[in-house]
N, CA, C and O atoms as CSV, one atom per row, in Angstrom:
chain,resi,resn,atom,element,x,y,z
A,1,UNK,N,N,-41.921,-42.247,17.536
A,1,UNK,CA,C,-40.585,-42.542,18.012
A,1,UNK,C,C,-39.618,-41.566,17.364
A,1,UNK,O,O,-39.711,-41.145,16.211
A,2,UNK,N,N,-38.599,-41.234,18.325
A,2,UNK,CA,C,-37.645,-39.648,18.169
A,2,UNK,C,C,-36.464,-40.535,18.053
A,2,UNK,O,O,-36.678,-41.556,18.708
A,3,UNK,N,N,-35.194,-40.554,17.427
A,3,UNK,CA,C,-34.155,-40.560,17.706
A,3,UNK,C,C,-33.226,-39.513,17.342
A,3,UNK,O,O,-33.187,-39.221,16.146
A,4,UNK,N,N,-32.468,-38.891,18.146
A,4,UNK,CA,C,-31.396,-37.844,18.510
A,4,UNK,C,C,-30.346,-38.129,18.244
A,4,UNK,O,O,-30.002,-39.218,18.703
A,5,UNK,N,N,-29.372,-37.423,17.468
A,5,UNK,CA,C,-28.149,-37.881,17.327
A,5,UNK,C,C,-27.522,-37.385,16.303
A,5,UNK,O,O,-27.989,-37.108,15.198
A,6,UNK,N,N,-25.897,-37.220,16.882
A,6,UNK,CA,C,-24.922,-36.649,16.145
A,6,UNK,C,C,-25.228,-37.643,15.035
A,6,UNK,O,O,-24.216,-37.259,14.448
A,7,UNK,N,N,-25.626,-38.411,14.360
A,7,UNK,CA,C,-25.673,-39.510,13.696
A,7,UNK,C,C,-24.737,-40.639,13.332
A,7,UNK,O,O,-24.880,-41.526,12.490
A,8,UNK,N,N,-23.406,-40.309,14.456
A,8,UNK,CA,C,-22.211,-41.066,13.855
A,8,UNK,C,C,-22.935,-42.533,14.544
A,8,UNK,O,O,-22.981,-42.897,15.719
A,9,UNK,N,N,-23.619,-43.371,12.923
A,9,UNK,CA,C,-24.259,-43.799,13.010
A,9,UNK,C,C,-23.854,-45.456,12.112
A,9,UNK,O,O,-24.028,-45.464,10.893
A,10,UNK,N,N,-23.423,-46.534,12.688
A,10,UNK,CA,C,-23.387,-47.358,11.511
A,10,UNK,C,C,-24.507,-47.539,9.814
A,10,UNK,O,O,-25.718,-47.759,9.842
A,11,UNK,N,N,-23.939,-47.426,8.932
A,11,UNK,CA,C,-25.053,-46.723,7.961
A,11,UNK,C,C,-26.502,-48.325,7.742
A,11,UNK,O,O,-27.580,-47.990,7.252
A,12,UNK,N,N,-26.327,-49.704,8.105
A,12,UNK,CA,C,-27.302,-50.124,8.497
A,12,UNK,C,C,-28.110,-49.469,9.381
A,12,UNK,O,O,-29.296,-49.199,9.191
A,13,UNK,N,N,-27.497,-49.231,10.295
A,13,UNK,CA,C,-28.793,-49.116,11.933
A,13,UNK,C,C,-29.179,-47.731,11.696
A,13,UNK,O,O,-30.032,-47.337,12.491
A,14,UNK,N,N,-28.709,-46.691,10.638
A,14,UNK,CA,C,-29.399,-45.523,10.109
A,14,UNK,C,C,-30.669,-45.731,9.318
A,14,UNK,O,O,-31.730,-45.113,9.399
A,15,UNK,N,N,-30.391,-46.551,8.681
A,15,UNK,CA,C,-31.078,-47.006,7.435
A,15,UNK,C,C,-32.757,-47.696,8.246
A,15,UNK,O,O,-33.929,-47.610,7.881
A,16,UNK,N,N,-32.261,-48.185,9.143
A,16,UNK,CA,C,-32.987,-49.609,9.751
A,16,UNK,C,C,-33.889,-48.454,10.702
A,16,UNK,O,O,-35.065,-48.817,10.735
A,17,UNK,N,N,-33.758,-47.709,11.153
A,17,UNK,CA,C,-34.315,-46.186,12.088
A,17,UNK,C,C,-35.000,-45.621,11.368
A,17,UNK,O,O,-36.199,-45.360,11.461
A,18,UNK,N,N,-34.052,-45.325,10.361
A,18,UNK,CA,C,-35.056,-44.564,9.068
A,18,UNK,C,C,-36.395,-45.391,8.569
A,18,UNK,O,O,-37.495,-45.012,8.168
A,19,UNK,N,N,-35.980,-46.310,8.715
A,19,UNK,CA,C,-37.418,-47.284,7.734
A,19,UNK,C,C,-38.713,-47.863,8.535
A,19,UNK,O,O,-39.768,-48.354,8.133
A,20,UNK,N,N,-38.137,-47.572,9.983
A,20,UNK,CA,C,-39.374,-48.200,10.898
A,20,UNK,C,C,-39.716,-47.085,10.995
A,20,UNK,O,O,-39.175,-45.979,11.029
A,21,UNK,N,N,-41.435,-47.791,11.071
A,21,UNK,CA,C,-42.607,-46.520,11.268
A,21,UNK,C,C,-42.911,-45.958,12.108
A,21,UNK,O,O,-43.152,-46.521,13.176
A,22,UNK,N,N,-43.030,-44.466,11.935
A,22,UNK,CA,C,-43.167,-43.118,12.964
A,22,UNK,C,C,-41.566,-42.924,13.170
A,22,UNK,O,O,-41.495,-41.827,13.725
A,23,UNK,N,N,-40.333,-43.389,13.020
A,23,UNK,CA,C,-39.142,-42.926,13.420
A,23,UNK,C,C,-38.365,-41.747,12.734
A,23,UNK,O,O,-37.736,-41.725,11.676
A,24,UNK,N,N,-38.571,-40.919,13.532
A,24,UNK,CA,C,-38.050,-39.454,12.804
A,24,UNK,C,C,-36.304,-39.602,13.651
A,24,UNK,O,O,-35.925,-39.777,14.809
A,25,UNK,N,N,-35.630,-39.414,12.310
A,25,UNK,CA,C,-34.229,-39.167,12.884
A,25,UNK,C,C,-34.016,-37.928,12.782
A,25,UNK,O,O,-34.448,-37.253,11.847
A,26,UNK,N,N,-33.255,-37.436,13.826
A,26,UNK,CA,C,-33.204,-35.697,13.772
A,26,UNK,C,C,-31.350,-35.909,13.752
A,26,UNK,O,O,-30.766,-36.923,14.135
A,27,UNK,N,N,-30.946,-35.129,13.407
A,27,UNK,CA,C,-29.461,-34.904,13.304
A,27,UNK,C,C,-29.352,-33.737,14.001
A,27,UNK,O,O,-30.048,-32.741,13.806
A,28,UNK,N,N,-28.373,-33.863,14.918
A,28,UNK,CA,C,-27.464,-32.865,15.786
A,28,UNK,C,C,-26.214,-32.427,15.838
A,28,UNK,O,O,-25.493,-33.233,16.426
A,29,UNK,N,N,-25.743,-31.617,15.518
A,29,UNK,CA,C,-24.350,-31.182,15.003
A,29,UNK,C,C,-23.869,-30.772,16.264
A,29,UNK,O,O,-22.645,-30.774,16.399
A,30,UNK,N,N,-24.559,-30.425,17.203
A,30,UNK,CA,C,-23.938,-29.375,18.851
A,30,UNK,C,C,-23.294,-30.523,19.126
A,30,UNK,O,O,-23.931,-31.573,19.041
A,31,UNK,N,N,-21.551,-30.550,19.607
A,31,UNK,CA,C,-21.345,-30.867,20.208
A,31,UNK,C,C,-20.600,-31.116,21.734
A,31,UNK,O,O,-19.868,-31.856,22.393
A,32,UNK,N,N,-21.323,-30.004,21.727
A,32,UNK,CA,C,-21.314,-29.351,23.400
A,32,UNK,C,C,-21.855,-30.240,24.648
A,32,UNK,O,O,-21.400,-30.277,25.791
A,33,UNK,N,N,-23.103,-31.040,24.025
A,33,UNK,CA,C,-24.313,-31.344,24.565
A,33,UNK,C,C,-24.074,-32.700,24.739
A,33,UNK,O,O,-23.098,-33.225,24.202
A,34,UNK,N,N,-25.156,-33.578,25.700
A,34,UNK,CA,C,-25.011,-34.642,25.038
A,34,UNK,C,C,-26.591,-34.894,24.366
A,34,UNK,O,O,-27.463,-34.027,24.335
A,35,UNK,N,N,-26.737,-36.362,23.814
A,35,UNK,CA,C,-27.332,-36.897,22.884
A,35,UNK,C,C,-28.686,-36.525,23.775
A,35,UNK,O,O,-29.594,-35.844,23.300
A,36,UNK,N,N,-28.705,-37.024,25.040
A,36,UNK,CA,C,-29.823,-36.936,26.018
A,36,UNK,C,C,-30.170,-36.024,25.947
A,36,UNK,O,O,-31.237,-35.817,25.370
A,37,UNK,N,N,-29.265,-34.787,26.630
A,37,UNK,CA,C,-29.962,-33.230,26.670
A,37,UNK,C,C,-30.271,-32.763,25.080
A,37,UNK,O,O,-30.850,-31.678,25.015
A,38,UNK,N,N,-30.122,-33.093,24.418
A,38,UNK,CA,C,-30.035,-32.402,22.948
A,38,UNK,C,C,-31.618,-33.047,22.975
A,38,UNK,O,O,-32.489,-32.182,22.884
A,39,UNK,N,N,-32.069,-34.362,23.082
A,39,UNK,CA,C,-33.371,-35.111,22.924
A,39,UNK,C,C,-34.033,-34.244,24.023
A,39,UNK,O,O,-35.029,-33.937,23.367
A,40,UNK,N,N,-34.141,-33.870,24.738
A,40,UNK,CA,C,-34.670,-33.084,25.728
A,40,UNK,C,C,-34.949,-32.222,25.061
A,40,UNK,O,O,-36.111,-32.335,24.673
A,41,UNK,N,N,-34.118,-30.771,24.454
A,41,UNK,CA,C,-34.517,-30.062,24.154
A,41,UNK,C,C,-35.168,-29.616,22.760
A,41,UNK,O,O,-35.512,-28.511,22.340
A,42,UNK,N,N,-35.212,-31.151,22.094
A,42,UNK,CA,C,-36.446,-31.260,21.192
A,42,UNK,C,C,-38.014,-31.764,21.713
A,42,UNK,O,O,-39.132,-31.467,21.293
A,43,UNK,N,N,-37.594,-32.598,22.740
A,43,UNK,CA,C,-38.706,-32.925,23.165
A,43,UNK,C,C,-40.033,-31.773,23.521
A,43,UNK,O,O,-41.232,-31.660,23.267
A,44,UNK,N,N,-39.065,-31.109,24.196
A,44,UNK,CA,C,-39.605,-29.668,24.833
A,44,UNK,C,C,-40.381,-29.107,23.966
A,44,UNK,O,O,-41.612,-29.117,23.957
A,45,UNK,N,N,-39.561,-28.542,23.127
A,45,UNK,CA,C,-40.056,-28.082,21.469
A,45,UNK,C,C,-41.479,-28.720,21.073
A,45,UNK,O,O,-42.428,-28.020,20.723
A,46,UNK,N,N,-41.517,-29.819,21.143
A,46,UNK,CA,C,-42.712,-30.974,20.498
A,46,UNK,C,C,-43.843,-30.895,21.274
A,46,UNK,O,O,-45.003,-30.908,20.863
A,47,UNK,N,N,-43.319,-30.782,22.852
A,47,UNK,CA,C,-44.496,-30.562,23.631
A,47,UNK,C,C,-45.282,-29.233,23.627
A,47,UNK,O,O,-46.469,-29.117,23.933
A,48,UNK,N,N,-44.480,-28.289,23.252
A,48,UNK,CA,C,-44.856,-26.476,23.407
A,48,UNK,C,C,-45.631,-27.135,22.256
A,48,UNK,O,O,-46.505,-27.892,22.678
A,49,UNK,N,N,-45.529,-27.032,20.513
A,49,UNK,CA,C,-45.471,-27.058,19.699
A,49,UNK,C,C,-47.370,-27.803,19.856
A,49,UNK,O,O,-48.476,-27.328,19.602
A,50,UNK,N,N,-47.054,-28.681,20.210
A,50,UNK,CA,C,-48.420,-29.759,19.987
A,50,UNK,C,C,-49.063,-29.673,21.015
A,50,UNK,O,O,-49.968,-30.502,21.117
A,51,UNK,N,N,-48.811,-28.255,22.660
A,51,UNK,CA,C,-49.766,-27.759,22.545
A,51,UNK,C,C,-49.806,-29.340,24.166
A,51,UNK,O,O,-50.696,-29.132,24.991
A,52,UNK,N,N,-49.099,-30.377,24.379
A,52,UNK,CA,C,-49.389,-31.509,25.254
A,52,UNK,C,C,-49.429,-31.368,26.736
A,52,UNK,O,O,-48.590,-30.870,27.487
A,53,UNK,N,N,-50.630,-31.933,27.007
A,53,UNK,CA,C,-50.490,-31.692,28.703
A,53,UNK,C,C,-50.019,-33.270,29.300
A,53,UNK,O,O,-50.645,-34.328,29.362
A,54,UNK,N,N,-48.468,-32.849,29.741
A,54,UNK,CA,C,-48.040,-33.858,30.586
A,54,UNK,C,C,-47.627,-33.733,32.097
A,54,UNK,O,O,-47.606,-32.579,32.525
A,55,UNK,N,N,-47.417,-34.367,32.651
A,55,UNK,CA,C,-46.574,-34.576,34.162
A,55,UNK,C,C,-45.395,-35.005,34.611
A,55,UNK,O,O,-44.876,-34.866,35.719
A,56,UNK,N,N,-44.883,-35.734,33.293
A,56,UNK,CA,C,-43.529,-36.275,33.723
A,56,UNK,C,C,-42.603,-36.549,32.700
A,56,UNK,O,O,-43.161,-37.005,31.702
A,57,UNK,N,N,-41.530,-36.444,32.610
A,57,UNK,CA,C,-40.705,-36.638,31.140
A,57,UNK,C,C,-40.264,-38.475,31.784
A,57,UNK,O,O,-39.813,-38.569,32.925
A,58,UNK,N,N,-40.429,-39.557,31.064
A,58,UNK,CA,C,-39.842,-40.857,31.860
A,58,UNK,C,C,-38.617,-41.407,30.737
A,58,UNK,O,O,-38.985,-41.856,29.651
A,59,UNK,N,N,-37.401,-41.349,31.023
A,59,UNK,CA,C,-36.733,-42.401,29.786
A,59,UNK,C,C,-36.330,-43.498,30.391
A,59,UNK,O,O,-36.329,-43.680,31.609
A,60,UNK,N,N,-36.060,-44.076,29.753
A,60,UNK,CA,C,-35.575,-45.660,29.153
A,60,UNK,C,C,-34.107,-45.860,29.212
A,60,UNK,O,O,-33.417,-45.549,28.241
A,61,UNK,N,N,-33.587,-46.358,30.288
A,61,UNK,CA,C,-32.441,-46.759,29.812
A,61,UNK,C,C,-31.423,-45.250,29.732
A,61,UNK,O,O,-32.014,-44.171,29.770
A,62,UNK,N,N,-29.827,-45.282,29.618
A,62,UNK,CA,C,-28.964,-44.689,29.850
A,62,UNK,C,C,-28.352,-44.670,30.872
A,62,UNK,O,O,-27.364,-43.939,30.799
A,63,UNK,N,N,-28.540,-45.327,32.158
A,63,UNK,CA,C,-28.245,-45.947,33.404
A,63,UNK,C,C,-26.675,-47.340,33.452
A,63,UNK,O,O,-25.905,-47.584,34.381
A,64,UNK,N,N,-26.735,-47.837,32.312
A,64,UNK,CA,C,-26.529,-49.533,32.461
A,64,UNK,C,C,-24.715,-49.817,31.368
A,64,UNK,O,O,-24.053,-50.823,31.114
A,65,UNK,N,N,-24.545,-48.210,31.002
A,65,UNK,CA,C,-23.454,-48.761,30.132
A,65,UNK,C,C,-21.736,-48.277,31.001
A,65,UNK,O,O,-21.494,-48.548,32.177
A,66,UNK,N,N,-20.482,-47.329,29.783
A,66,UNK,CA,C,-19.906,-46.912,30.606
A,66,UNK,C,C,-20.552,-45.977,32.147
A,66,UNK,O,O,-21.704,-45.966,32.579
A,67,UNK,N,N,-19.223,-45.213,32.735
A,67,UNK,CA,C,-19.727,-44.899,34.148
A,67,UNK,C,C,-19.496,-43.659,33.718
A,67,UNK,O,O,-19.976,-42.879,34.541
A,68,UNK,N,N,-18.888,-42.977,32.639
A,68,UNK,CA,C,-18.960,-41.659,32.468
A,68,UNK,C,C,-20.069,-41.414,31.728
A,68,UNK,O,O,-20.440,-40.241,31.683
A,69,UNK,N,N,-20.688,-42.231,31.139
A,69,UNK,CA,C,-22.304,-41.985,30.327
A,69,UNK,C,C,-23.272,-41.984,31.195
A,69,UNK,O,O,-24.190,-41.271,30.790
A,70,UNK,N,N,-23.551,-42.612,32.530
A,70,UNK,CA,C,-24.101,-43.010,33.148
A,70,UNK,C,C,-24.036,-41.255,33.988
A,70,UNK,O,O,-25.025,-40.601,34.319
A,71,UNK,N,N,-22.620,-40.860,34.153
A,71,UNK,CA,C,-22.659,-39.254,34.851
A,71,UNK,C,C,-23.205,-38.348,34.488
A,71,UNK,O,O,-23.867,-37.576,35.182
A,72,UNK,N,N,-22.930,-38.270,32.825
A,72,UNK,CA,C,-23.906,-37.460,31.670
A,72,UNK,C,C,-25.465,-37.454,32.219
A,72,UNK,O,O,-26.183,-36.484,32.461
A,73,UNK,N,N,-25.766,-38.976,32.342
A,73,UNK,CA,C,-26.863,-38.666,32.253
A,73,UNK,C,C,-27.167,-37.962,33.178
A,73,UNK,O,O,-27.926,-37.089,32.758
A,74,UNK,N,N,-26.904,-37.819,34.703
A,74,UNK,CA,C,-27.194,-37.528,35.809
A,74,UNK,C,C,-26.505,-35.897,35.374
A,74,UNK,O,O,-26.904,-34.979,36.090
A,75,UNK,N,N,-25.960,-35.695,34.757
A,75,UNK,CA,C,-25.664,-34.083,34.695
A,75,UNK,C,C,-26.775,-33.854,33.529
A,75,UNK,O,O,-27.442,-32.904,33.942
A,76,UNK,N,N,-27.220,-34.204,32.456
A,76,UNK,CA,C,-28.359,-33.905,31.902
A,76,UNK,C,C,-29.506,-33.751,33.006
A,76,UNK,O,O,-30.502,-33.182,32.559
A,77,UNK,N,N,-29.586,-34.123,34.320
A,77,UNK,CA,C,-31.026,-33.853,34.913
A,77,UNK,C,C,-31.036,-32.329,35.291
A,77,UNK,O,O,-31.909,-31.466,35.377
A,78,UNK,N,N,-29.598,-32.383,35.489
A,78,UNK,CA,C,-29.483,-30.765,36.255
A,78,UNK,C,C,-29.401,-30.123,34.973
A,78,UNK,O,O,-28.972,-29.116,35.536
A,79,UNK,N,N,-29.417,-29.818,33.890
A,79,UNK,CA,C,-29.502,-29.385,32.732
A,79,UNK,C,C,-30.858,-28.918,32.399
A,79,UNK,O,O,-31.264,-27.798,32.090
A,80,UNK,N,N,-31.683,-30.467,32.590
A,80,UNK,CA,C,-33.302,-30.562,32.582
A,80,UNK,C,C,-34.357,-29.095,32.961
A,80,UNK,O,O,-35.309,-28.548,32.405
A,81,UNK,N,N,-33.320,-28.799,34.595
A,81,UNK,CA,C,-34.265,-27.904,34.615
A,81,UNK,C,C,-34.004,-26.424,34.067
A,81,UNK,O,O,-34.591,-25.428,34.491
A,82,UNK,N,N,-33.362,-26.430,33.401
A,82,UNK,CA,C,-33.538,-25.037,32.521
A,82,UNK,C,C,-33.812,-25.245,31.190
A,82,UNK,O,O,-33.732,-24.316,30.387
A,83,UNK,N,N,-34.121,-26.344,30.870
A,83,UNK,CA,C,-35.112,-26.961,29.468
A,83,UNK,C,C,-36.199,-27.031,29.219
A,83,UNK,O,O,-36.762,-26.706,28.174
A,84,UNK,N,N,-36.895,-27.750,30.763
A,84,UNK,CA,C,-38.445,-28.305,30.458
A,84,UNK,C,C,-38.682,-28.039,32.397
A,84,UNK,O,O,-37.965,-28.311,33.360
A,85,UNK,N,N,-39.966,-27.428,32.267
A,85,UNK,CA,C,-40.354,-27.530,33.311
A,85,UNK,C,C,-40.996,-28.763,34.180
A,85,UNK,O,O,-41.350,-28.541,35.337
A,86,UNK,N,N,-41.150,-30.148,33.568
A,86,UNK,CA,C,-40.829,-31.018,33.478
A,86,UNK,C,C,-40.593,-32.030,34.880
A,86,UNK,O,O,-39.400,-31.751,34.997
A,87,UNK,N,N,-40.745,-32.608,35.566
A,87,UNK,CA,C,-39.588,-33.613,36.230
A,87,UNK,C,C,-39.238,-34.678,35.187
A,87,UNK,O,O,-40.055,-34.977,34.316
A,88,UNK,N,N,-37.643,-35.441,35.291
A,88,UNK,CA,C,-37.302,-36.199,34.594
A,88,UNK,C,C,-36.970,-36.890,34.940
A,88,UNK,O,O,-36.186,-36.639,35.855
A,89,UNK,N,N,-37.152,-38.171,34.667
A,89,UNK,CA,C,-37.013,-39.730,35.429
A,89,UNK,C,C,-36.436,-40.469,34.515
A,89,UNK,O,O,-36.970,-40.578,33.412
A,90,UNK,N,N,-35.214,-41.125,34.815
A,90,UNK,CA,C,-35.028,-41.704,34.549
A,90,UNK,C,C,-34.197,-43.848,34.679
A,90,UNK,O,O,-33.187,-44.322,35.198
A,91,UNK,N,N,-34.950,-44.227,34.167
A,91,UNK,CA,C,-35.293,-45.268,34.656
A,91,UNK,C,C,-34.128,-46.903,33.662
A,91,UNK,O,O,-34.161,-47.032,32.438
A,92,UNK,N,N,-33.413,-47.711,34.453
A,92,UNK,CA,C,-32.980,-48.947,33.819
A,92,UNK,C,C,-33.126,-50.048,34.535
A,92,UNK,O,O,-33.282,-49.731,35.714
A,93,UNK,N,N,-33.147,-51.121,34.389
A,93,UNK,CA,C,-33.483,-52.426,35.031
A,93,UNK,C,C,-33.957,-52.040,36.387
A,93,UNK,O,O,-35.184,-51.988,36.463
A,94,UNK,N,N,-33.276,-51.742,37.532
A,94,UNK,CA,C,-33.357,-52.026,38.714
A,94,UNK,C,C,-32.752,-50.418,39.862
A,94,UNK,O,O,-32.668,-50.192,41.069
A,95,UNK,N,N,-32.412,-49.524,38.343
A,95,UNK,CA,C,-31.490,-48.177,38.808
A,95,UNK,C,C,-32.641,-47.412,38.282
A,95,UNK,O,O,-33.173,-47.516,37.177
A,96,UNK,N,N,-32.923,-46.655,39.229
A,96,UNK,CA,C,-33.706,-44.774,38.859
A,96,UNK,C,C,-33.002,-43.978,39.326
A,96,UNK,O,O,-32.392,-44.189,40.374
A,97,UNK,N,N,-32.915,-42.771,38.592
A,97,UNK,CA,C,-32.101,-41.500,39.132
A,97,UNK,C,C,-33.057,-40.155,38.943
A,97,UNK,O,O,-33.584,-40.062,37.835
A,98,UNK,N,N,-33.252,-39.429,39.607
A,98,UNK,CA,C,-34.225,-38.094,39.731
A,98,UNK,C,C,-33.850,-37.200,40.235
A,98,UNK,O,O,-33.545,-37.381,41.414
A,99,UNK,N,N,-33.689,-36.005,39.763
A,99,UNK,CA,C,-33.206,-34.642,40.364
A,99,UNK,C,C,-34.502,-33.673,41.232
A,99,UNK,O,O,-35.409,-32.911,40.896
A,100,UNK,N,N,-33.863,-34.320,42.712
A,100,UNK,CA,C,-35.233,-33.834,43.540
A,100,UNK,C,C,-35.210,-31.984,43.583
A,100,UNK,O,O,-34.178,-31.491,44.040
A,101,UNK,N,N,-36.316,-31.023,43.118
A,101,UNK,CA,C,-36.420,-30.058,43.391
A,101,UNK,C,C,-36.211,-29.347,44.501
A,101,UNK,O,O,-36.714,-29.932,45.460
A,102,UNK,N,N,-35.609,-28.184,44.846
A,102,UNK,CA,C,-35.820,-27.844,45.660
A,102,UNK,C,C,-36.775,-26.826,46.591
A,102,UNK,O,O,-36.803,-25.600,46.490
A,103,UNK,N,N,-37.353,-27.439,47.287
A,103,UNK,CA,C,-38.694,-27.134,47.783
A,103,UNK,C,C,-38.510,-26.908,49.180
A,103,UNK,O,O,-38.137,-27.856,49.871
A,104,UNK,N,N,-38.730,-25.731,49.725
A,104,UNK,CA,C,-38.890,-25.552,51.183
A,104,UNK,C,C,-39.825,-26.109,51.963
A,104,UNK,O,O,-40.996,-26.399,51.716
A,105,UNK,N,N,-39.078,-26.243,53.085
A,105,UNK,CA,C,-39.267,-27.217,54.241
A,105,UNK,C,C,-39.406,-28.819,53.963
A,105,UNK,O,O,-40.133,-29.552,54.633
A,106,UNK,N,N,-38.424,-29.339,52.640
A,106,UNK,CA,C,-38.855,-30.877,52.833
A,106,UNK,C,C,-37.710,-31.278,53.236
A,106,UNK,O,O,-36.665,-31.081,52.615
A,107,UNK,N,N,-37.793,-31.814,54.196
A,107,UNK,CA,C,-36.625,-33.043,55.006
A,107,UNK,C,C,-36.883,-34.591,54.250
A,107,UNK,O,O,-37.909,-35.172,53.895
A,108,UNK,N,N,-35.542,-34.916,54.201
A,108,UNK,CA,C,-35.468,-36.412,53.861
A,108,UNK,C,C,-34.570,-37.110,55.034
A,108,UNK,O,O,-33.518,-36.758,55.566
A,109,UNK,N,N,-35.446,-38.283,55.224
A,109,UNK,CA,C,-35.065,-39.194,56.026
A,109,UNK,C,C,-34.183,-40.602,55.193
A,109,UNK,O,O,-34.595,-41.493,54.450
A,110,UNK,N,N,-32.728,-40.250,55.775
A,110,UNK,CA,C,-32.104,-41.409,54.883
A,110,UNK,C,C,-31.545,-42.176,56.151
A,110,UNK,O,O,-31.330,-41.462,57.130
A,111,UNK,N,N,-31.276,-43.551,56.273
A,111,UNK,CA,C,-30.328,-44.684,57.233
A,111,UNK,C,C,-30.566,-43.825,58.615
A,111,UNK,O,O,-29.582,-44.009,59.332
A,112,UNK,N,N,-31.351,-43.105,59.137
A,112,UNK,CA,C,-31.137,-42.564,60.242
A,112,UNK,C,C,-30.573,-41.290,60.792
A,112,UNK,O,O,-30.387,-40.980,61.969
A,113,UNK,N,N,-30.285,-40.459,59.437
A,113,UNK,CA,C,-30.115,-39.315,59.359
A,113,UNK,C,C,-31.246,-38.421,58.321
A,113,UNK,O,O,-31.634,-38.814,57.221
A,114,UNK,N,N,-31.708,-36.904,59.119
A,114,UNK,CA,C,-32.451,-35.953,58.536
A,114,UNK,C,C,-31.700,-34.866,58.104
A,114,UNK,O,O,-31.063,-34.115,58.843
A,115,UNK,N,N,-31.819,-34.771,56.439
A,115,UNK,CA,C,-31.022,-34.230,55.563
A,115,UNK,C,C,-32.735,-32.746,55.284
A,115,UNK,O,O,-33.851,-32.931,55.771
A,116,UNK,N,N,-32.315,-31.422,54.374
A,116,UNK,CA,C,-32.451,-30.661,54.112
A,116,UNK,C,C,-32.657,-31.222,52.335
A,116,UNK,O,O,-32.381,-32.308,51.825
A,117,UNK,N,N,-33.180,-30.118,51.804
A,117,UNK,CA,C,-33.155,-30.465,50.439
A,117,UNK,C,C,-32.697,-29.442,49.967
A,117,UNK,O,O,-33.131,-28.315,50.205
A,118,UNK,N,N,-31.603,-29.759,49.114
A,118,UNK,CA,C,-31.095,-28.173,48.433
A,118,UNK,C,C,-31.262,-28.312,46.992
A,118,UNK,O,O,-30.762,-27.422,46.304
A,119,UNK,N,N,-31.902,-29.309,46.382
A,119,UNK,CA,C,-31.916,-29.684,45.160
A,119,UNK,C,C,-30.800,-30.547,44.660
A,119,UNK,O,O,-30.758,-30.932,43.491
A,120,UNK,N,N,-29.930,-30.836,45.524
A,120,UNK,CA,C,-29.046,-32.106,44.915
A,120,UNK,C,C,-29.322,-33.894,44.831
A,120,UNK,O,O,-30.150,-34.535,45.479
A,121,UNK,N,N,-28.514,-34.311,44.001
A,121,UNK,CA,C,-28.185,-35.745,44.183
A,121,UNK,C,C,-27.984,-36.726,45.197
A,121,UNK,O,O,-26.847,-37.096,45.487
A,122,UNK,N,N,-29.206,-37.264,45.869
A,122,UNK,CA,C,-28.787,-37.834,47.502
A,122,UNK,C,C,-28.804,-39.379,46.576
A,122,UNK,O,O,-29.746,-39.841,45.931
A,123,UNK,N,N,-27.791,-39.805,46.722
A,123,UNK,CA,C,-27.593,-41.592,46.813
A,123,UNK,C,C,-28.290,-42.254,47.573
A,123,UNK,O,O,-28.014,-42.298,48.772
A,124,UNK,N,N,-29.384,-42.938,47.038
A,124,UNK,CA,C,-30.771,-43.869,48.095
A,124,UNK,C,C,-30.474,-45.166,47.909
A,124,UNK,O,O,-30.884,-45.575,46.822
A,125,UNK,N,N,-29.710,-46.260,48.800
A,125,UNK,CA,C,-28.869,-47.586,48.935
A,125,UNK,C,C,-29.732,-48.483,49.396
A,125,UNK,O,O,-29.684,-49.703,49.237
A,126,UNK,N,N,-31.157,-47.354,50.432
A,126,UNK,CA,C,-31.931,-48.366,51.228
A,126,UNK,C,C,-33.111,-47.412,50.912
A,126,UNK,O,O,-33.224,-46.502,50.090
A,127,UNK,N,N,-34.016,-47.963,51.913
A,127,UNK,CA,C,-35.455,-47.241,52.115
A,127,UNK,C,C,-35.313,-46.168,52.444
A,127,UNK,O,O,-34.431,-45.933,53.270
A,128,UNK,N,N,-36.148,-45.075,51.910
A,128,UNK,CA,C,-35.977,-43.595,52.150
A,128,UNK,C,C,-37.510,-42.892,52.478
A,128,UNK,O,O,-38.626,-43.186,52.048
A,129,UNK,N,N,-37.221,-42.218,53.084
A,129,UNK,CA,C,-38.880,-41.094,53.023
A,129,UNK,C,C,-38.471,-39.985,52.940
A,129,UNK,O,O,-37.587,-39.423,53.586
A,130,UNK,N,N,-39.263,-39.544,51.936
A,130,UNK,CA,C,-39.497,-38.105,51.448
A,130,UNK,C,C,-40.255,-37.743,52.002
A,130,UNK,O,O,-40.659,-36.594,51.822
């Protein structure tokens, strides 16, 4: 377990991170970035590093709080791809958000309209086919 962060951190719940096992706290001073993309681009690091064969980056949550954190996150996907080659999913209760690649010739079928894929953010309200 990774946690990321400028550390402005109540000094319990530092302490309490620090002491559970496997939790490496990393401190981040950029604050350009956010907390997400900054964890991204350690993640990246960890995966080159150790050498891991994966398929998918999945997080947890960042979906469910304010609505400008919730934008972050969705601008961290487009970030994503000049980090990790990667797809990144991310996932909260009942909300997923994914930055579909852009790939020639895939049409998406949304409410009755056939959209193009240019690599953006399509809002999916109902059933969709990719």
């Amino acid at each position: 377990m990774c946690c990321c962060s400028n550390m402005i951190l109540h000094p319990g719940l530092k302490r309490y991170l620090g002491q559970y096992q496997g939790c490496e706290l990393i401190e981040t001073m950029d604050q350009d970035l956010t907390d997400f993309t900054k964890c991204l681009q350690i993640l990246q690091k960890k995966i080159e590093k150790k050498g891991l064969q994966i398929d998918v980056i999945v997080t947890l949550g960042g979906l469910g709080g304010r609505f400008d954190q919730t934008m972050a996150s969705v601008e961290t996907l487009f970030h994503a791809t000049n980090i990790t080659p990667f797809p990144v999913i991310v996932i909260q209760e009942c909300s997923l958000i994914y930055l579909l690649q852009p790939v020639q010739g895939l049409i998406i079928y949304i409410a009755g309209k056939w959209t193009a894929n240019d690599g953006l953010c399509i809002p999916v309200l109902e059933r969709a086919f990719v």
